[in-house]
Phi, psi and omega in degrees: 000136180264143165226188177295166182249010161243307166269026162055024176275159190321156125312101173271188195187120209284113188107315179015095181300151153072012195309331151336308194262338166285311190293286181320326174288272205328291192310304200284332185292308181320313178303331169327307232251339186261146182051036186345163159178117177238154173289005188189143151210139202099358183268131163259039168216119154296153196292139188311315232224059186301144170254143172325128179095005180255149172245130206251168107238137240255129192270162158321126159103352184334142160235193173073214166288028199235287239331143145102323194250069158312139176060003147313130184274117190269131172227101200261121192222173162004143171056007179135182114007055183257149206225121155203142196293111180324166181225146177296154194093331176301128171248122175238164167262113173273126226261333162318302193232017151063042138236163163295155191210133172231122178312111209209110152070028174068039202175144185274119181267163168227153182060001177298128160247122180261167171162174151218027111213170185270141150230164178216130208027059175089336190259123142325104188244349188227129149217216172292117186345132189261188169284174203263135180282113166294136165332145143294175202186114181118152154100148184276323182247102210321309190297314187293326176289301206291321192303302192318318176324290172323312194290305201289334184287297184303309173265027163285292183337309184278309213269358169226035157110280189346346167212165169285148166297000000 
């Protein structure tokens, strides 16, 4: 059977017997693969009593019907068990621990947020890590050390957005 090259969905093929149940497989992998959301994720034993439509991802070390398939989105529908091997880039929601968890680097990461800036309405409020503010160090009078700090502090803030200039 040809399949598709990134999520192995099925192929139909001009004459085809059965053309239903290759359509029908697509459609359920696709359903998996769109908008993602699995109820678990890192478990290597499947669950005793799964209901149709529920999705996994699948932990190191797997047994049972998981045997094999590490990192795998595990989807249990109509007939069992279907599998299909993350990809780089797959983002799913895990719905357990209300985080995103993303396929990166032959491995799943969770809850990780990338960018290289925050905006929030439009305004830049995060942007690339600034130098490092030296301790105060020094000096006769304290209250003059601590303003120096401050000053310095309040313009790290204004250069990464976090307060107005």
């Amino acid at each position: 059977m040809d399949t598709t090259a990134r999520y192995a969905l099925p192929l139909l093929a001009a004459g085809q017997a059965q053309k239903e149940e290759y359509h029908n497989e697509a459609l359920q992998r696709v359903d998996a693969c769109v908008a993602p959301s699995v109820a678990g994720a890192a478990s290597a034993t499947p669950p005793v009593s799964p209901t149709v439509g529920d999705c996994f991802i699948v932990g190191a070390g797997a047994t049972g019907a998981w045997a094999g398939k590490a990192g795998s989105l595990a989807l249990y529908g109509d007939g069992g068990w279907r599998f299909i091997a993350a990809r780089e880039g797959l983002r799913v929601w895990v719905s357990g621990s209300g985080v995103d968890a993303l396929y990166r680097s032959g491995m799943w990461e969770y809850g990780v947020v990338r960018g290289s800036q925050l905006s929030v309405g439009g305004t830049r409020v995060v942007g690339a890590q600034q130098a490092a503010i030296g301790d105060p160090t020094g000096g006769s009078v304290v209250d003059a050390q601590s303003r120096s700090a401050i000053v310095a502090i309040l313009a790290a803030l204004r250069v990464h957005g976090l307060i107005a200039p």
